[in-house]
C-alpha positions as CSV (number, residue, x, y, z in Angstrom):
1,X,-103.0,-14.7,89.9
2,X,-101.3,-16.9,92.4
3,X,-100.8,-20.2,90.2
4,X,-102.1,-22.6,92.9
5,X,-104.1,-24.2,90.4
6,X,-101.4,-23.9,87.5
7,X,-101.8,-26.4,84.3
8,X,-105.1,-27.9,86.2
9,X,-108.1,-28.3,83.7
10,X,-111.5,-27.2,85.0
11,X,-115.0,-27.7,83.8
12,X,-118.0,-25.6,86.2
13,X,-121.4,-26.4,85.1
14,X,-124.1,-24.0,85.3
15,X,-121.2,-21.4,85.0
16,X,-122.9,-18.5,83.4
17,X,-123.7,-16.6,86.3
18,X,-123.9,-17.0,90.5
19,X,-121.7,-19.1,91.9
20,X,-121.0,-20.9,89.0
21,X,-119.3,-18.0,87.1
22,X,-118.0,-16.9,90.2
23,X,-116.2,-20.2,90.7
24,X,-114.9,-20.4,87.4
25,X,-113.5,-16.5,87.9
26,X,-112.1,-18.2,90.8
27,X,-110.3,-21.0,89.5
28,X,-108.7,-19.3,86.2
29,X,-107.4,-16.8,88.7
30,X,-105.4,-19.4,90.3
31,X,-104.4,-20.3,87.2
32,X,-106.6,-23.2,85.8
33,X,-107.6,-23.5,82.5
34,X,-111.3,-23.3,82.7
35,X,-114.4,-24.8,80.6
36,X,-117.1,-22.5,81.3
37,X,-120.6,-24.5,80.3
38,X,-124.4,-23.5,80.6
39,X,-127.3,-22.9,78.1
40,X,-126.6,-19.0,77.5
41,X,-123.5,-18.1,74.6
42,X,-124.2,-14.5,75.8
43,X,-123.6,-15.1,79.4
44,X,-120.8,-17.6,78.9
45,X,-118.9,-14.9,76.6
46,X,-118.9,-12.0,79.3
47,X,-117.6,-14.6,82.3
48,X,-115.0,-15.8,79.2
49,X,-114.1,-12.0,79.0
50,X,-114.0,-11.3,82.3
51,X,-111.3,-14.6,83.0
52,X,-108.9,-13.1,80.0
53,X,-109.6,-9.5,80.9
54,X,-107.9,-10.9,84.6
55,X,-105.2,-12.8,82.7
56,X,-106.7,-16.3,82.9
57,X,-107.6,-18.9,80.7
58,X,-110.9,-20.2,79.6
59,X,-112.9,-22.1,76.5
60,X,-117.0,-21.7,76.7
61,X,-119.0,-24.7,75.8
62,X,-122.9,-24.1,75.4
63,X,-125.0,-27.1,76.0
64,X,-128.2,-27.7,77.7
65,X,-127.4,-30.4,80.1
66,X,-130.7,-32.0,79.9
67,X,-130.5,-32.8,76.0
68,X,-129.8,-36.3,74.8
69,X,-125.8,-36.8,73.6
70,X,-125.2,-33.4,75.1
71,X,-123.0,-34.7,78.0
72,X,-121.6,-37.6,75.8
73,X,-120.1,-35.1,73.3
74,X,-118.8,-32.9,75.6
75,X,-116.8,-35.5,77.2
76,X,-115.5,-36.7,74.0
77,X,-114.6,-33.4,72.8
78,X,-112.6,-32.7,76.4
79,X,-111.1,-35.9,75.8
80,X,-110.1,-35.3,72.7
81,X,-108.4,-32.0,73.6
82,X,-106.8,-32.2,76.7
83,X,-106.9,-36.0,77.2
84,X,-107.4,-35.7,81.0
85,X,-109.7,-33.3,83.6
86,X,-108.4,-32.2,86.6
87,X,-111.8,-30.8,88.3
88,X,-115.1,-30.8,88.1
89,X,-117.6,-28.7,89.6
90,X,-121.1,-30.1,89.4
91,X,-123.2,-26.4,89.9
92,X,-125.9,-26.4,87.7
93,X,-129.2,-26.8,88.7
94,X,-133.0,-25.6,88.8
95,X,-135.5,-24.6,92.2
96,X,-138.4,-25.3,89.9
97,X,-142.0,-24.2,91.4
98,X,-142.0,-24.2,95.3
99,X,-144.9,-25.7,96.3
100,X,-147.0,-28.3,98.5
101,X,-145.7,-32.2,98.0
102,X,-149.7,-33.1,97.0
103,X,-149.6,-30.2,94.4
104,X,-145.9,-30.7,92.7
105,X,-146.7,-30.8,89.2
106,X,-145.3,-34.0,87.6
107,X,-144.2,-32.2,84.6
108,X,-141.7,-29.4,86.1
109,X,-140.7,-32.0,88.5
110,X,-139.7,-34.4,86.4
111,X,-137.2,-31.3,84.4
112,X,-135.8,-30.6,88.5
113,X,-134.9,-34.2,88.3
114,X,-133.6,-34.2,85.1
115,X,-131.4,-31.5,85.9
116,X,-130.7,-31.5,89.4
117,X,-130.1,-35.3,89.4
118,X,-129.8,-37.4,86.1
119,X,-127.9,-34.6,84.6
120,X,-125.6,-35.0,87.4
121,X,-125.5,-38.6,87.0
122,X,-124.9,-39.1,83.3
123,X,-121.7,-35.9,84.1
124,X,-119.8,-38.0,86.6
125,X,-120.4,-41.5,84.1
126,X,-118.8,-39.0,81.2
127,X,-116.0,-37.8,83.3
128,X,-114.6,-40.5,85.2
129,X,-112.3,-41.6,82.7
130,X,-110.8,-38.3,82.4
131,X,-111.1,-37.4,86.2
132,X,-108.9,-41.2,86.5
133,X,-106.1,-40.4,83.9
134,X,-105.5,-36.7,86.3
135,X,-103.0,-36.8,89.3
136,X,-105.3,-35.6,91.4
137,X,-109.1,-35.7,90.2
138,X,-111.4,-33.3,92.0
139,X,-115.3,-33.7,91.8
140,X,-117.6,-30.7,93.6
141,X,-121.3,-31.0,93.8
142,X,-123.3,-27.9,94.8
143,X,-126.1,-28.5,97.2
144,X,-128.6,-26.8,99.5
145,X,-129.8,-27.5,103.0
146,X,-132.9,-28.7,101.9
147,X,-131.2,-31.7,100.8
148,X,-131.0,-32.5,104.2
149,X,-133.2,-30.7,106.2
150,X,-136.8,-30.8,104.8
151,X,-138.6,-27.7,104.4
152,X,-142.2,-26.7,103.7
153,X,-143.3,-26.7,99.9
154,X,-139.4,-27.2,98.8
155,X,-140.2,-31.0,98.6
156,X,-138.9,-31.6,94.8
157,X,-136.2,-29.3,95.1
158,X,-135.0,-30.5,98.3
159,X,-135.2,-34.3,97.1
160,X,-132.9,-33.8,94.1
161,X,-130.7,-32.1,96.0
162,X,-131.2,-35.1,98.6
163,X,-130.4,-37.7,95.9
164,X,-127.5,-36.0,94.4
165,X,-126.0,-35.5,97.8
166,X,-126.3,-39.4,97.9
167,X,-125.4,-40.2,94.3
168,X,-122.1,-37.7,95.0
169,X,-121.2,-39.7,98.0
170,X,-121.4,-42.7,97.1
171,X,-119.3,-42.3,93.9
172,X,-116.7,-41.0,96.6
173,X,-116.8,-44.3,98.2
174,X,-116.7,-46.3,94.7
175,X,-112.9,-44.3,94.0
176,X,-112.1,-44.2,97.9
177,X,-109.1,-46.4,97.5
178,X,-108.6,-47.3,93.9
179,X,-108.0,-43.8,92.6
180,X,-106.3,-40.4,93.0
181,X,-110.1,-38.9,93.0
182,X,-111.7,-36.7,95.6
183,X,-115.4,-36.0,95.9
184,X,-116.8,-33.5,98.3
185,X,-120.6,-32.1,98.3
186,X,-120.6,-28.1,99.1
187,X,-123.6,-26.4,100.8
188,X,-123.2,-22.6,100.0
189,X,-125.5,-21.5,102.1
190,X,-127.3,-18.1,101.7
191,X,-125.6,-16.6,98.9
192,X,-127.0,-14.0,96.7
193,X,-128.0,-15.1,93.5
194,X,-130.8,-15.0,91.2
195,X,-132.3,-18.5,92.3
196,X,-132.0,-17.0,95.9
197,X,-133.9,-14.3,94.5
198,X,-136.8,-16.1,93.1
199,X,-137.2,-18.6,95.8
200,X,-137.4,-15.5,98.7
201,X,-138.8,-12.3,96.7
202,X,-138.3,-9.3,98.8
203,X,-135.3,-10.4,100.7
204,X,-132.4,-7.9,100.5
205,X,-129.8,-9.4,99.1
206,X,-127.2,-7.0,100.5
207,X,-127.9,-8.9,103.4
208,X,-126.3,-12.4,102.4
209,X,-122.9,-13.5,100.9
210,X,-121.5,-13.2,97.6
211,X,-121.2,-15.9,94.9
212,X,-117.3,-14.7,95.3
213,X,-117.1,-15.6,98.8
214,X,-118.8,-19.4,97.8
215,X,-116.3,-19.6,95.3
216,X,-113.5,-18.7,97.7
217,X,-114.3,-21.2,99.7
218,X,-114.4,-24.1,96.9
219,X,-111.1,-22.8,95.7
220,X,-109.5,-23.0,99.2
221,X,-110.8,-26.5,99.3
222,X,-109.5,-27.7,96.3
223,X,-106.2,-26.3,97.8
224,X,-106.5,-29.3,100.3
225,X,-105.7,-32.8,100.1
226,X,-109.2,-33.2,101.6
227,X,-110.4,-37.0,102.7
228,X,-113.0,-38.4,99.7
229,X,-116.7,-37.7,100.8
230,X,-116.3,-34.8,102.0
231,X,-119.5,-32.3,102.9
232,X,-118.5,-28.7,103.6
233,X,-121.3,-26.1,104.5
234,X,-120.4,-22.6,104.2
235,X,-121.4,-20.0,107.1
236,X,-123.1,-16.9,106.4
């Protein structure tokens, strides 16, 4: 542990697994105190386990982002604890069904945009105040290239992903300025996880990065005093 993030408070959505377990692993090794959040206790426990095991610090919180209050009460609960939150790493998220833009079904795309964007939303209204009262406020959001570059039959997926990229960044140009608070938008690229898995079935995954090399990456980042609005896409 090399303490580069000593005494920083963490909160990774999504964090049970992939990248977002990997990034919390990440950042407890460097010595944050992490809040590890997603719908699974099970999961949550065994990344909690792991981050002790390694000498870190960590507190689970299961919610289902998409439920009404959910976000609200985390917040308050954060608040109430350690008064301030150092970084945020907006991860979690859903692929949903990939298919033709005349066939999405209105249902299931109406849950992707619950997740991948109002979800997203309603987290950085929450967290502002506490990302304002930290020295140096950090806000991550996970995307995908299909946010930008539009690909057959990933037409819902890709415009969440488009919308949060635009939500994220314009947020960084509301604190450019007036606060200590950085935002940056991270493209992990190909990265074996188990939405990778479902989206390309087949593919051999011994082929593409690990969710520990993603994390790396975001660690590194928030190791530099990077210029708000910043979009990093990670090779490989």
């Amino acid at each position: 542990m090399s303490g580069s993030l000593e005494a920083r408070l963490a909160l990774v959505t999504g964090a049970s697994r992939g990248i977002g377990a990997a990034t919390a692993i990440a950042l407890a090794a460097e010595g944050a105190h992490v809040i590890l959040t997603a719908r699974t206790t099970a999961e949550l426990e065994e990344v909690e386990e792991k981050i002790h095991a390694d000498g870190g610090n960590a507190t689970i919180a299961p919610l289902d982002l998409t439920e009404n209050e959910s976000i609200a009460r985390l917040a308050a609960a954060v608040g109430e604890r350690w008064k301030s939150l150092d970084i945020l790493i907006l991860n979690a998220a859903m692929l949903g069904s990939l298919s033709p833009v005349s066939q999405i079904d209105a249902k299931e795309f109406s849950r992707v945009l619950t997740l991948n964007l109002l979800a997203q939303q309603a987290m950085i209204a929450a967290f502002d105040p506490l990302l304002r009262k930290s020295a140096a406020g950090r806000l991550i959001a996970i995307t995908s290239s299909v946010g930008q570059t539009p690909r057959a039959y990933w037409g819902a997926y890709g415009a969440s992903k488009a919308a949060l990229e635009n939500l994220a960044l314009s947020y960084a140009e509301e604190v450019r300025n007036l606060s200590p608070i950085k935002v940056a938008i991270v493209d992990p690229g190909a990265t074996a996880t188990a939405m990778r898995a479902r989206a390309f079935p087949g593919e051999d995954s011994s082929t593409l990065k690990p969710p520990a090399a993603v994390a790396a990456a975001i660690v590194e980042l928030l190791g530099q005093d990077f210029e708000t609005g910043r979009s990093l896409k990670i090779p490989g």
